[in-house]
N, C-alpha and C positions, 0 to 999 in steps of 0.2 A: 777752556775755562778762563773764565775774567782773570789776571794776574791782581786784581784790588778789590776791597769791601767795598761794598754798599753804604755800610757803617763803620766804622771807627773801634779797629779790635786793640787785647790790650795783650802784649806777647808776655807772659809772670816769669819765663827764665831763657835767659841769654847774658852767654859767657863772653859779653862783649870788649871786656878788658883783656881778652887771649892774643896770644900775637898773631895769632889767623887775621885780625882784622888791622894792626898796626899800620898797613900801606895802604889802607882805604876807608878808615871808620869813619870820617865825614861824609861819605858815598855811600856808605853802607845805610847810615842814618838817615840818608835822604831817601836813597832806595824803600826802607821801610814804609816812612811817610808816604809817599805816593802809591804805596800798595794799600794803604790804609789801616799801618800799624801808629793809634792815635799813642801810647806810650808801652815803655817796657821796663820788667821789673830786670834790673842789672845783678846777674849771681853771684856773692861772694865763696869764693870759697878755700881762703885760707885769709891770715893776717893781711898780707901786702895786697893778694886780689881783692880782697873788701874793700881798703884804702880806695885801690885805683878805681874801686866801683862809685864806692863815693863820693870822687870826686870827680868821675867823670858824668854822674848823675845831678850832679852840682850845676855840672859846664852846663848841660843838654837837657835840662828839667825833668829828668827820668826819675826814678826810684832805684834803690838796693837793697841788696842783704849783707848780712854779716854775718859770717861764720868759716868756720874749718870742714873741709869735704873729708868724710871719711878715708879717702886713699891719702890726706896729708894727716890724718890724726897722729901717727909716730912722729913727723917729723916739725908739728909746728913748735913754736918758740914757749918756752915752759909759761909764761907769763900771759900767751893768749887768750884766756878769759877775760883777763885787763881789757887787753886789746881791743877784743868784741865787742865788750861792756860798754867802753869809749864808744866807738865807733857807733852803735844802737844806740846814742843818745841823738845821732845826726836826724833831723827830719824827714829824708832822704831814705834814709832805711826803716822800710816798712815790714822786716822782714828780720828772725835770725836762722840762720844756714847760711850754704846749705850743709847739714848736718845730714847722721843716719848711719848705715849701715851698707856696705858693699862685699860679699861675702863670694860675687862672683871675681874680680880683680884681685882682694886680698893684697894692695898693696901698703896697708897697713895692718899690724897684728888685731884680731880681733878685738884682745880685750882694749889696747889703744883708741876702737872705732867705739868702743859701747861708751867707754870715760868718756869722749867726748861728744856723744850724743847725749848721754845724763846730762852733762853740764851744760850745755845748749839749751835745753828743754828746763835748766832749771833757771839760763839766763832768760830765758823767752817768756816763764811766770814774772822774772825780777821785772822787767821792763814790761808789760804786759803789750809783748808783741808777738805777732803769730809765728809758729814755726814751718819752715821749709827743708823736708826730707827727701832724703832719697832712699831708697830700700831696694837692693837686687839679691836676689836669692840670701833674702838673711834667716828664711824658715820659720817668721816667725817673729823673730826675734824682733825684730825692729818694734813691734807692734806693742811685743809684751814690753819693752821697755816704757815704748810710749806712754804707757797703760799707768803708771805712777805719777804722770803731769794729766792727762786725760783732761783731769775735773777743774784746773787750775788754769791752762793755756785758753788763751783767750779766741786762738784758732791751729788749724794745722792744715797743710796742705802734703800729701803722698807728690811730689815730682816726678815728672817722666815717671808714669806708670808704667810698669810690667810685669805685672804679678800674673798670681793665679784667680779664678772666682771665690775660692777659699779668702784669699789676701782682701780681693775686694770688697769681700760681705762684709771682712770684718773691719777695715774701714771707715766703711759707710755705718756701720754699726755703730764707733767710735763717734761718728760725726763728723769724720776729718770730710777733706777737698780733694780732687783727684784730678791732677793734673797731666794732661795728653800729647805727648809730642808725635813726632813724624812716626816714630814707632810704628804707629798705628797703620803706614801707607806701605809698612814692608810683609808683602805677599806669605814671605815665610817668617820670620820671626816673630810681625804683630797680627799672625792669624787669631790667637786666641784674644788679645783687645780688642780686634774687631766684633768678634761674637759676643763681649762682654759689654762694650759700648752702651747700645741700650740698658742693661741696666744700673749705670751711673742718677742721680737723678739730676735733672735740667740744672738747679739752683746748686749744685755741689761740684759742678764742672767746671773747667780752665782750661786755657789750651796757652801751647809756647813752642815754641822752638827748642830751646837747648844749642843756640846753634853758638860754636861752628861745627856740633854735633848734630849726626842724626837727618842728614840729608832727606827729604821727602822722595820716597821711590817711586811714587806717583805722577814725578812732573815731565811733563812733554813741552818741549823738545827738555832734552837730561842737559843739565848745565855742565860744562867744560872742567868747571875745577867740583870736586868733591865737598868742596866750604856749604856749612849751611848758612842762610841769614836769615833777618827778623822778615826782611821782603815776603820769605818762602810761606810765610806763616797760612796766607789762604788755601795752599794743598792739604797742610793739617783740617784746616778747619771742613775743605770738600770732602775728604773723607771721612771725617766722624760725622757729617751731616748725612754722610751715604748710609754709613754705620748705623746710625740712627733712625734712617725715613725722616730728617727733617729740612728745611730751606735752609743753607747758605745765611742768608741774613737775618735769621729767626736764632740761628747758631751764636752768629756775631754779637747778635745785640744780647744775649742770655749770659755766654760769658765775658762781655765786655764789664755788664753790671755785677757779676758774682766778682769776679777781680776787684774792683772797684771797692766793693762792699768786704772784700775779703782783706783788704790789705787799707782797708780806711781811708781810701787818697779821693781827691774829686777831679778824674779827666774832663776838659773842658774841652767837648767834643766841638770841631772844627775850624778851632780857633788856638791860635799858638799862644801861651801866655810867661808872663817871667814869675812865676811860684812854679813848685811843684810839679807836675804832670803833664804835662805837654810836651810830647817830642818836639825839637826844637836844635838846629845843626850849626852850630857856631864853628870856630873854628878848632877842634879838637885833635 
């Protein structure tokens, strides 16, 4: 398989402020580039990793989010809604999360994880910015919580999907976006997203990495270190095209535009530019 697009994809979540990438994130960003990842959305997911999303979106013309990941919802700073609120006024952040619900980890008290997905979804109406969740095994819940911003959030996107058909009816029912990581290339764990695939509809899809999560178990030869990166992104995307019966670059260009369009930004396919949206490797 070609290691680059055809087209110019757009990767919506990578935890690129992690210290997985601190002794290579200019390598890393290049590596992208040249596989033909044209920009990517930077995941916030507490106070200080929003910051550093921001501002490393700043340096490299990428995008961000801003928000508390539900495994920090106990422990972030009592005044973080401030924070977010700040932060979601930057141009840069196209995005609040990532928020939601994690009920597999539980490393924060439930009711911890729900206040701060309320309050996310209710900064996501204030600012009238889309929301970026995450939902594992929350039964449910995540969904019905959703269900009181539904009519008001201007979009939502489900992150690294993994649910069930259940989860994704309803969903797509809601209107939200469904976002597909490597998940999807692991033989045993993302067997059921592959037979779900197909019915995502074409204009409601995304595709991302998650990296330096979520390695693509699909890639030949298997890289040396276990890290994932924005690079990896065309294994996600060969296999949901398999998933699907459709071409590789009929993929690319489908969710390059739903990104785009989901997150209001305008990639200036092939061409580096100093606004906004265009990856771009200064020295970070």
């Amino acid at each position: 398989m070609s290691n680059s697009f055809p087209n110019d994809v757009i990767d919506i979540g990578v935890n690129l402020t992690h210290t997985a990438f601190d002794a290579d994130r200019c390598d890393v960003l290049q590596r992208a580039a040249t596989a033909g990842v044209a920009s990517m959305i930077v995941t916030g997911t507490s106070v200080a990793a929003s910051r550093a999303a921001v501002v490393l979106a700043e340096r490299t013309g990428l995008y961000a989010t801003a928000g508390v990941h539900p495994h920090d919802a106990e422990t972030a700073e009592a005044d973080w809604p401030d924070a977010i609120a700040s932060l979601a006024a930057s141009p840069h952040v196209v995005a609040l999360g990532e928020t939601g619900l994690d009920y597999y980890r539980n490393y924060s008290s439930r009711a911890a994880q729900r206040r701060a997905l309320q309050r996310q979804a209710e900064l996501a109406v204030a600012v009238g910015k889309p929301l970026f969740v995450h939902d594992r095994d929350s039964g449910g819940e995540t969904r019905a919580i959703l269900a009181d911003y539904r009519d008001s959030l201007v979009d939502c996107v489900i992150h690294c999907f993994t649910g069930s058909a259940e989860d994704l009816d309803g969903y797509l029912q809601d209107g939200y976006h469904i976002g597909v990581t490597g998940w999807i290339c692991d033989p045993r764990r993302g067997a059921e997203l592959a037979a779900l695939a197909m019915r995502i509809p074409a204009h409601r899809l995304m595709i991302e990495t998650d990296a330096p999560f979520l390695l693509p178990r699909n890639m030949t030869p298997k890289p040396r270190s276990r890290r994932n990166e924005p690079a990896f992104l065309p294994w996600v995307v060969a296999k949901l095209a398999e998933c699907r019966g459709e071409e590789v670059a009929t993929l690319a260009r489908r969710t390059h535009a739903n990104a785009a369009r989901f997150f209001r930004i305008d990639v200036a396919s092939g061409a580096a530019s100093d606004v906004p949206g265009h990856l771009r490797s200064p020295d970070v």
